[in-house]
C-alpha positions in Angstrom: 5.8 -38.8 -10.4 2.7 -36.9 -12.1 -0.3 -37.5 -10.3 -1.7 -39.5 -13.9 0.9 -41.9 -12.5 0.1 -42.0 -8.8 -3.7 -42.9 -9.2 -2.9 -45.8 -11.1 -0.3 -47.0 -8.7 -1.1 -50.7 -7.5 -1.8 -48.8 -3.8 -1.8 -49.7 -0.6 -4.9 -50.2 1.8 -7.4 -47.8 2.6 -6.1 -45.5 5.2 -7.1 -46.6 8.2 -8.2 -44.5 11.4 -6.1 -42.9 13.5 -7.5 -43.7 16.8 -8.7 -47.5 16.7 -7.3 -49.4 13.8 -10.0 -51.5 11.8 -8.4 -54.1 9.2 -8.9 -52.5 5.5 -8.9 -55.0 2.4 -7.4 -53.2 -0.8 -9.6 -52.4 -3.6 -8.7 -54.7 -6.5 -7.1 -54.0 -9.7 -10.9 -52.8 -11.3 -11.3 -50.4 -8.3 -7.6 -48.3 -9.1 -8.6 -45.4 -8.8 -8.9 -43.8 -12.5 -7.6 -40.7 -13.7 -10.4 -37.7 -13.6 -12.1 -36.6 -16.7 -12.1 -32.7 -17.9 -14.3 -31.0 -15.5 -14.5 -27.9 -17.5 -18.0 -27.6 -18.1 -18.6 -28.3 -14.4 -17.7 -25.2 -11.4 -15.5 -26.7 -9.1 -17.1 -28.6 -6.4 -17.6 -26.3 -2.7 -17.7 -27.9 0.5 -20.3 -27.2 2.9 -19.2 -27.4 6.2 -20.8 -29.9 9.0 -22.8 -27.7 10.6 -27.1 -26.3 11.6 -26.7 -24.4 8.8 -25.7 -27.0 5.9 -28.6 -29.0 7.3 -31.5 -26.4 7.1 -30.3 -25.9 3.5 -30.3 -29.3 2.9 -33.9 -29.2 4.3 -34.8 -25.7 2.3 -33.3 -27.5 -1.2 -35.0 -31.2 -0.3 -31.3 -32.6 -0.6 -29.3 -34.9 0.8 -26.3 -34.8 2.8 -23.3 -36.8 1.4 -20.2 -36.3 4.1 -16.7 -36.7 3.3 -15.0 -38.0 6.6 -11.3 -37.7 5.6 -7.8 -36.9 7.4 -5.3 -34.7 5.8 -2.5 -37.0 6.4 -4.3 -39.8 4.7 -3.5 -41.5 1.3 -7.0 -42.8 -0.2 -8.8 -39.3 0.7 -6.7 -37.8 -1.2 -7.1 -40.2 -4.0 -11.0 -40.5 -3.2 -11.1 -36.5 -3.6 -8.8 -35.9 -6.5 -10.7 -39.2 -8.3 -14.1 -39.7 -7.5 -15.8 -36.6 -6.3 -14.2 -34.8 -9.1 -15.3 -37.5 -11.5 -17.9 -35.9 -14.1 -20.6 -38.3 -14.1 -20.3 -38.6 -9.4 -20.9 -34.6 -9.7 -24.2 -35.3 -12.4 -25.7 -37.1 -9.3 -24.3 -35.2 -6.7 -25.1 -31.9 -8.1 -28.9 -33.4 -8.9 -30.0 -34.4 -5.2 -26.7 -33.7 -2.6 -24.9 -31.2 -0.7 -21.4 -32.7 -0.3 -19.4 -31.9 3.2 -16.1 -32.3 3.9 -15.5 -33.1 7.5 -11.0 -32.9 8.8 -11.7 -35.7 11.2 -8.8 -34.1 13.0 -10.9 -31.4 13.8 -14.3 -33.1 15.0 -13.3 -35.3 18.0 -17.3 -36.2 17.6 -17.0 -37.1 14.3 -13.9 -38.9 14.5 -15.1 -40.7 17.3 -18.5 -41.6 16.2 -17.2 -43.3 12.6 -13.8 -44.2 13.1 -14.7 -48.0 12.7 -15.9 -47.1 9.2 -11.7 -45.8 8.0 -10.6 -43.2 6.3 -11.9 -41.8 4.0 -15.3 -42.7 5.9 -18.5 -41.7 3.5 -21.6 -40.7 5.2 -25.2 -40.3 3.8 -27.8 -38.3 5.8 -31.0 -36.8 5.6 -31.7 -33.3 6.3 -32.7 -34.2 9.4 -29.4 -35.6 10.7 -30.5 -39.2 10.4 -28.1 -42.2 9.1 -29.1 -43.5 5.8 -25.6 -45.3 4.9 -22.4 -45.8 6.3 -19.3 -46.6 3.5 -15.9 -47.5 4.6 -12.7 -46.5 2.6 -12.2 -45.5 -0.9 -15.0 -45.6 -3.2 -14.4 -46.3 -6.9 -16.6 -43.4 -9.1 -18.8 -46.5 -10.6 -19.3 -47.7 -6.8 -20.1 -43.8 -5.6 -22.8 -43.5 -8.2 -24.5 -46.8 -7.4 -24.7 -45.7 -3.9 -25.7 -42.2 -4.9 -28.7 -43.2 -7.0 -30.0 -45.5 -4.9 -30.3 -43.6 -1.9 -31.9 -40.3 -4.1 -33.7 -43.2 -6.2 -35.2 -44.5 -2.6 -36.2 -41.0 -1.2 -34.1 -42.0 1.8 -34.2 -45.8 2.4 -32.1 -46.8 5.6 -28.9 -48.7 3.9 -26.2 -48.2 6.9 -26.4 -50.3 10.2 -26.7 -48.2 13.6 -25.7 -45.5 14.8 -22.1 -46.5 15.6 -20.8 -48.0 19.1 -19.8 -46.9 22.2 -19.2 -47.9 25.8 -22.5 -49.1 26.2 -25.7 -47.8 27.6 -25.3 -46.7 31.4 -26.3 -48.0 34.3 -26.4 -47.2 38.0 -24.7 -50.4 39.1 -21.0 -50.5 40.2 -18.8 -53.3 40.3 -17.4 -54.9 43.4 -14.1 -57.0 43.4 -15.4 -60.0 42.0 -16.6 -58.3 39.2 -13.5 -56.2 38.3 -11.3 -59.4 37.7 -14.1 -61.0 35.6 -13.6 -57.7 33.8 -10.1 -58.2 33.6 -10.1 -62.2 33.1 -12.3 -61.5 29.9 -10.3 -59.0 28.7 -7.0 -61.0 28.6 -9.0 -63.7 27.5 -10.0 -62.1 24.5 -6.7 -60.3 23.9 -5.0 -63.8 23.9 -7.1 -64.8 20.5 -5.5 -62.1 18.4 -1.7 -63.0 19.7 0.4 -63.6 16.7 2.8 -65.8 18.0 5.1 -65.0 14.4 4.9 -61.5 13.9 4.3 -60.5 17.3 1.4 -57.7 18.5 -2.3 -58.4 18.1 -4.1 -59.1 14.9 -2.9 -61.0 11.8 -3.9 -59.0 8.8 -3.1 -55.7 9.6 0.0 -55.0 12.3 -0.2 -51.9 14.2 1.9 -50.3 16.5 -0.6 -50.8 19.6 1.1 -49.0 22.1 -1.6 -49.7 25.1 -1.7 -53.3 24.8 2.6 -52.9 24.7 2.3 -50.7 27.5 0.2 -53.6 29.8 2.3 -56.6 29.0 5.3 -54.4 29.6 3.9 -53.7 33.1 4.0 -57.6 32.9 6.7 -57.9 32.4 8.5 -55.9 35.3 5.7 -57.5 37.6 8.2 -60.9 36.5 6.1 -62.9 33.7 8.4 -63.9 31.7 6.4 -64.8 28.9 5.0 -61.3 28.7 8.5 -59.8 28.7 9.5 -62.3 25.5 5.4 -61.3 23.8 6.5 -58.0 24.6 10.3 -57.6 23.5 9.3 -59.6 20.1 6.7 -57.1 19.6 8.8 -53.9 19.7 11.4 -55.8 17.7 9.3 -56.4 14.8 7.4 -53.2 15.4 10.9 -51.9 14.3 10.1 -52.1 11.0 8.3 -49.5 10.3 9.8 -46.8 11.8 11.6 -44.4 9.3 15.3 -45.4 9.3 16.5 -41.2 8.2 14.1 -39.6 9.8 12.7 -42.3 12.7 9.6 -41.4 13.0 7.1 -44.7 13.4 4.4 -45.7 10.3 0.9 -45.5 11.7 0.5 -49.6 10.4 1.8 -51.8 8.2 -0.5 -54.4 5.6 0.3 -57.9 4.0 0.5 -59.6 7.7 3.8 -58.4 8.2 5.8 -55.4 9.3 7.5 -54.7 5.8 4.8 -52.8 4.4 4.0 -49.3 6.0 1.5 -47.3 5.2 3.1 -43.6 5.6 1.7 -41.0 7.5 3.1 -39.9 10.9 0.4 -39.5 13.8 1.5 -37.9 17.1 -0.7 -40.6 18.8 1.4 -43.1 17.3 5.0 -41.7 17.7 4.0 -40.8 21.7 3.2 -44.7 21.8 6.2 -45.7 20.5 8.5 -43.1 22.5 6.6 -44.9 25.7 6.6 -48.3 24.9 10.6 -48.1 23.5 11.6 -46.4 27.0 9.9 -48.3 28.8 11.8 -52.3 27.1 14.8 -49.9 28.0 13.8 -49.6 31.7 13.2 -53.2 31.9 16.3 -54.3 30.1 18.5 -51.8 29.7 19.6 -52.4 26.2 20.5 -49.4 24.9 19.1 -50.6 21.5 15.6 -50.1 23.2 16.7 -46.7 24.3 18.2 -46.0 20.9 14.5 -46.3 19.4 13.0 -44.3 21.4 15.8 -41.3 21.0 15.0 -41.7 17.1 11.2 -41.4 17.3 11.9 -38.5 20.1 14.1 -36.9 17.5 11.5 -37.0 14.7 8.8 -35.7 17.2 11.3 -32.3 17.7 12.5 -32.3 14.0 9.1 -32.1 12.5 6.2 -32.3 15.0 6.8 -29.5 17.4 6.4 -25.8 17.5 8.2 -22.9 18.3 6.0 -22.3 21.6 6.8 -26.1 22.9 3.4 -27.7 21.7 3.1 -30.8 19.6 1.8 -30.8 16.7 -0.6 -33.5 15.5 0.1 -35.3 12.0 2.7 -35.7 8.8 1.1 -36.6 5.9 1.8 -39.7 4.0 2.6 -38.2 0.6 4.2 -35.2 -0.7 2.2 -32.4 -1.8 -1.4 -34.1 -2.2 -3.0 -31.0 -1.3 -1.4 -28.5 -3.6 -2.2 -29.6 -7.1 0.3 -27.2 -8.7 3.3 -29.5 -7.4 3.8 -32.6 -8.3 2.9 -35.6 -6.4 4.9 -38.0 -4.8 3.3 -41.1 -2.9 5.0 -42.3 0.5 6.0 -45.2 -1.1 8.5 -43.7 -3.2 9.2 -40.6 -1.1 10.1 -42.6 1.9 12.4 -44.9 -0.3 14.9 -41.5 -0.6 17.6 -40.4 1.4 17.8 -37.4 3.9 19.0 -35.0 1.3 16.8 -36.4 -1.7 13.4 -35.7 0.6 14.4 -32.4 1.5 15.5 -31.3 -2.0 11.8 -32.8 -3.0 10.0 -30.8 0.1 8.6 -32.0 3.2 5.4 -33.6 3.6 2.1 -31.4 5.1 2.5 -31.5 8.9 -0.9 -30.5 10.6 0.2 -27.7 12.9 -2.6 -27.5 15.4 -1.9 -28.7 18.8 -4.5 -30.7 20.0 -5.3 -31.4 23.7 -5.3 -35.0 23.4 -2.1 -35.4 21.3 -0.3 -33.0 23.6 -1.5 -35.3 26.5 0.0 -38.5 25.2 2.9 -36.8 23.8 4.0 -35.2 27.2 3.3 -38.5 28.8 5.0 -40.5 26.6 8.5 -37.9 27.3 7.7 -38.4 30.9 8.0 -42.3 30.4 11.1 -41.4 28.4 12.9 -39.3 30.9 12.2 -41.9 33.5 14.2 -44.2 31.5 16.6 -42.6 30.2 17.3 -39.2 32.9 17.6 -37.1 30.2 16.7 -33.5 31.6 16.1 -32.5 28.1 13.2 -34.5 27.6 11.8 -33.6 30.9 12.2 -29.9 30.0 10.3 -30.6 26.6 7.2 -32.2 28.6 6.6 -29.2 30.8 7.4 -26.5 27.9 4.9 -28.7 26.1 1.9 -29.0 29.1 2.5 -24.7 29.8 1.7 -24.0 26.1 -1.5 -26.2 26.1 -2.3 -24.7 29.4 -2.0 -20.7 28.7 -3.6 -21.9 24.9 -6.4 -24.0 25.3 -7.5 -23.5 29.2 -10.8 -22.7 30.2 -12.4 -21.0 33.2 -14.5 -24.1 33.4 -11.8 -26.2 34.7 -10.7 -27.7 31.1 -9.2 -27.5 28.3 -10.2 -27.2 24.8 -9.3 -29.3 21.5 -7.2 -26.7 19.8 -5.9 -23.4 20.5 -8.4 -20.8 19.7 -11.4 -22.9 20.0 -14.1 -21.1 21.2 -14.8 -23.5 23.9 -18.5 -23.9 23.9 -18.2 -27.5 23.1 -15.4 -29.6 25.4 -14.3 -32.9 24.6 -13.4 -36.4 27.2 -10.3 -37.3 24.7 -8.9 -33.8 25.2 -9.4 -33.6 29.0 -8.5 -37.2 29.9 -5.3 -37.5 27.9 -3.6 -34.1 28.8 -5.1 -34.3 32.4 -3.4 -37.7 32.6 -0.4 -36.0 31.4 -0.3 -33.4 34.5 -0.5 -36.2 36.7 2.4 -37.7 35.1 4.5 -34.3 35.5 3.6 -34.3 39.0 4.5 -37.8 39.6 8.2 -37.1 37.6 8.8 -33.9 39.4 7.2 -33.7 42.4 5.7 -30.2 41.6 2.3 -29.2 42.9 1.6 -27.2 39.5 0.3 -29.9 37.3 -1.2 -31.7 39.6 -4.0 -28.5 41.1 -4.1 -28.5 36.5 -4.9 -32.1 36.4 -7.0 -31.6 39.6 -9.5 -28.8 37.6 -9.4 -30.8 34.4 -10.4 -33.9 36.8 -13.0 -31.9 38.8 -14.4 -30.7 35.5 -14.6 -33.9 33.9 -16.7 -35.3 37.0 -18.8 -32.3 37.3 -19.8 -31.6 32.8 -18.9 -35.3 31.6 -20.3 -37.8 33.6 -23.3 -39.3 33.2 -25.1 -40.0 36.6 -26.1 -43.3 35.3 -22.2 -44.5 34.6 -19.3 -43.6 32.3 -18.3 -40.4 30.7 -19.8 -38.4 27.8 -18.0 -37.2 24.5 -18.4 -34.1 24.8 -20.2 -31.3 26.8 -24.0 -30.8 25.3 -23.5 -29.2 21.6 -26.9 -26.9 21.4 -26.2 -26.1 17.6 -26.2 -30.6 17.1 -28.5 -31.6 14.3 -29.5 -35.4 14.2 -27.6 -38.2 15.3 -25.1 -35.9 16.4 -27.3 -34.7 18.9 -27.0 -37.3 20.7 -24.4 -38.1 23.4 -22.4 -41.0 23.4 -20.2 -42.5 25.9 -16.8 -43.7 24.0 -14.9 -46.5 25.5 -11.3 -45.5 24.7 -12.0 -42.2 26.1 -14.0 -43.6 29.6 -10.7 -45.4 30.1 -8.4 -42.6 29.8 -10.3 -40.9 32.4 -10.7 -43.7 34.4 -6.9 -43.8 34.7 -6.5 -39.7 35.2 -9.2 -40.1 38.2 -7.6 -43.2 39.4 -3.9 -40.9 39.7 -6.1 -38.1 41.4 -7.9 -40.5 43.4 -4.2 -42.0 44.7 -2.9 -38.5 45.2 -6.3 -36.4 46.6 -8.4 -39.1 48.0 -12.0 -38.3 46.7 -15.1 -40.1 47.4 -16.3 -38.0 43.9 -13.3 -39.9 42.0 -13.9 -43.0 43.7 -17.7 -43.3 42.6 -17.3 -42.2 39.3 -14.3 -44.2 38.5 -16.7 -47.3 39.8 -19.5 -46.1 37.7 -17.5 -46.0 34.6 -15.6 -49.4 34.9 -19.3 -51.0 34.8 -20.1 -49.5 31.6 -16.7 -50.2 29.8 -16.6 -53.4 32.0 -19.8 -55.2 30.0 -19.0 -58.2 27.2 -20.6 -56.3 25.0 -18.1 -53.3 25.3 -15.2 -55.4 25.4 -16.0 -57.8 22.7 -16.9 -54.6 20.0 -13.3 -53.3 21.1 -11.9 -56.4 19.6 -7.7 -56.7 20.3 -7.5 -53.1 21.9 -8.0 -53.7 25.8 -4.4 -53.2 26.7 -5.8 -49.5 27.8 -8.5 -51.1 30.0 -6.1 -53.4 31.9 -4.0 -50.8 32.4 -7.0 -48.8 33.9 -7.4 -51.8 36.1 -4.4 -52.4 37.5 -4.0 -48.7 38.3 -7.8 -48.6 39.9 -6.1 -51.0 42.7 -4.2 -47.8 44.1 -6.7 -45.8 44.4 -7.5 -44.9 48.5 
């Protein structure tokens, strides 16, 4: 297919993020994308990086910063790239008043973090100054991008976006006692139950997503003997079914249309470690080898495509076929997917993002630890620790722990890293018995209480970024991250009995533990009744 023909496909949905799905309404016919003009009379369009220095030069030039949030496994960034920000009249304006930035939300943990309720492609306008003027969700049509554009340069800077984004909650120095932990946990199923979709199964009506953590709690559930969690759950992963790749099994990141028949591509580690889990884990509660049979699939697309030489995992397949090498001709997932084994590789294979993050590897290696557990595959067990010694002789730090990609300098450290792959340890100890990963998890722990906690309650993103301009300047205290290390501590805490665990694990429950918190997390608490039930062991 040329690439003429792909941007005026009738598309799917805006992509969607990759860590907390958000429900994305397809542009209508008028907004198809439209086929770029010549840009010959224009240079091509540079990128500025996210960085001091792009902001002192938007300061210097009296410009405005317009920030292309994007993943490079995601369908509308590319069409939003290849469309709109090469579209002759959107450059006029951008070149007039702008510096555009390009930000591989892959890569920013902060960034992904901080505007992953606004999708993929999120578009961000900022003064020089770091401050929010407008926050844009999905693809923007080149008509749409202008309007937005001339306002804001029209305006000089008039606030048109809401906030500064969400997270956990402000802290506070208050813990909570028994009582309050099940009123926690009481409004959490409570407000889980109103997104049950007793048809399709999983949470959430519009949009059906592979939501491995809620999965993960009712299957505990289920073992605990509810039998109405075991038939929510076991409905769930049969419909879920859908969208996993029948040649290659690897699991779609979501499906639209309010049913499980319409995937939306790309192939996210955090994803395919949730399904590996979730699949092993129906196994271990029912034995049906058709459970087991899943999760071998998605375990065998993981080793065909999404891990290294070394043993690490790598973090994303993209959802179309050469959308980032122009020379080639495009192919969109729709169509690409529809081909046999031997038509896709005679076509090529789709960009897989090589880097090996901390907190994909985390999930990952758990997920094979859940896996072997099932299934007493020694393979899979091996896999998980080749895995966890790559990240550890790659990304470890004399500070205790770990940082978001091989190579990184390590001046800034991030929660999602440290609580996922520290989690992961704990697991490896718990499978094996060996005192290894657990002193590993035990410094990644240690560190986590020591650079990340706020003494007020709850964990930090990230370690203090002295180079932060703005908004980004300013710590925040994520939810879906507080949990993770909630339930690393609350393994430590069960294993190495620590007054330092206990007290922050208490602290960060009562920020994650408001209604505020859990009513802006909407139908993604199975994670935070996990963390509860698992709290209960802790000595």
């Amino acid at each position: 297919m040329t690439r003429a023909g792909w941007v005026l496909l009738v598309c799917m949905a805006a992509c969607a993020p990759s860590r907390q799905p958000t429900a994305a309404k397809a542009p209508t016919l008028e907004q198809r994308p439209r086929e770029p003009q010549s840009l010959a009379t224009a240079p091509p369009l540079v990128w500025a990086e996210l960085d001091a220095a792009t902001f002192a030069r938007a300061h210097a030039e009296k410009r405005f910063l317009v920030i292309d949030g994007s993943a490079e496994w995601c369908h509308w960034c590319h069409v939003m790239e290849t469309t709109t920000y090469h579209d002759p009249d959107v450059r006029k304006v951008l070149d007039a008043r702008f510096i555009a930035v390009k930000v591989d939300v892959d890569t920013r943990p902060d960034f992904q973090e901080r505007y992953q309720d606004w999708g993929w492609p999120a578009t961000v306008l900022m003064t020089p100054e770091g401050k929010e003027i407008g926050k844009y969700k999905g693809y923007l049509a080149p008509e749409r991008f202008i309007e937005i554009l001339t306002a804001v340069s029209d305006a000089g800077g008039i606030e048109t976006g809401k906030g500064q984004g969400a997270s956990a909650g402000a802290g506070r120095s208050a813990t909570l006692d028994a009582a309050g932990l099940a009123s926690v946990e009481a409004m959490a199923k409570s407000q889980l139950e109103t997104f049950w979709d007793p048809e399709q199964g999983s949470w959430g009506h519009a949009q059906k997503v592979p939501l491995y953590w809620d999965n993960a709690w009712v299957l505990t559930r289920a073992r605990a003997g509810d039998g109405e969690a075991r038939r929510r759950a076991l409905l769930t992963l049969d419909r879920q079914r859908g969208i996993v790749d029948p040649i290659w099994g690897g699991i779609c990141q979501y499906s639209t249309d309010g049913d499980w028949l319409h995937p939306h591509y790309e192939k996210l580690m955090t994803y395919e470690a949730g399904a590996i889990d979730n699949y092993a884990a129906a196994y271990a509660l029912t034995r049906d080898a058709a459970w087991l049979r899943t999760a071998r699939a998605v375990r065998g697309f993981v080793d065909a495509f999404l891990t290294g030489p070394d043993g690490g995992f790598y973090a994303t397949m993209d959802a179309d076929l050469n959308a980032h090498d122009p020379g080639k001709p495009f192919v969109a997932g729709h169509e690409y997917y529809a081909k046999s084994d031997a038509e896709r590789r005679a076509l090529g294979i789709p960009r897989v993002d090589t880097n090996e993050y901390g907190r994909e590897n985390g999930l990952a290696i758990s997920a094979y630890v859940t896996l072997w557990e099932a299934s007493g595959d020694a393979t899979v067990l091996e896999s998980a620790k080749r895995a966890a010694a790559r990240v550890l002789s790659t990304h470890a730090t004399d500070r205790g722990g770990i940082t978001h990609a091989a190579g990184d300098d390590g001046r800034v450290l991030y929660l999602a890293d440290n609580a996922a792959f520290g989690f992961a340890l704990a697991r490896l100890h718990e499978a094996t018995r060996d005192p290894q990963p657990l002193e590993a998890a035990r410094r990644i722990g240690d560190f986590i209480v020591r650079e990340l906690a706020d003494p007020d309650g709850g964990f930090y993103a990230s370690t203090p970024d002295t180079n932060a301009v703005g908004v980004f300047a300013v710590r925040r205290k994520p939810f879906e991250d507080n949990v993770m290390a909630v339930r690393l501590l609350a393994r430590l805490a069960h294993l190495l009995p620590s007054d330092a665990y206990r007290s922050a694990i208490a602290r960060a429950l009562a920020v994650v533990g408001t209604r505020e918190a859990i009513e802006d997390r909407g139908r993604m608490l199975g994670d935070l009744l996990l963390a509860l039930d698992e709290t209960r062991t802790v000595r």
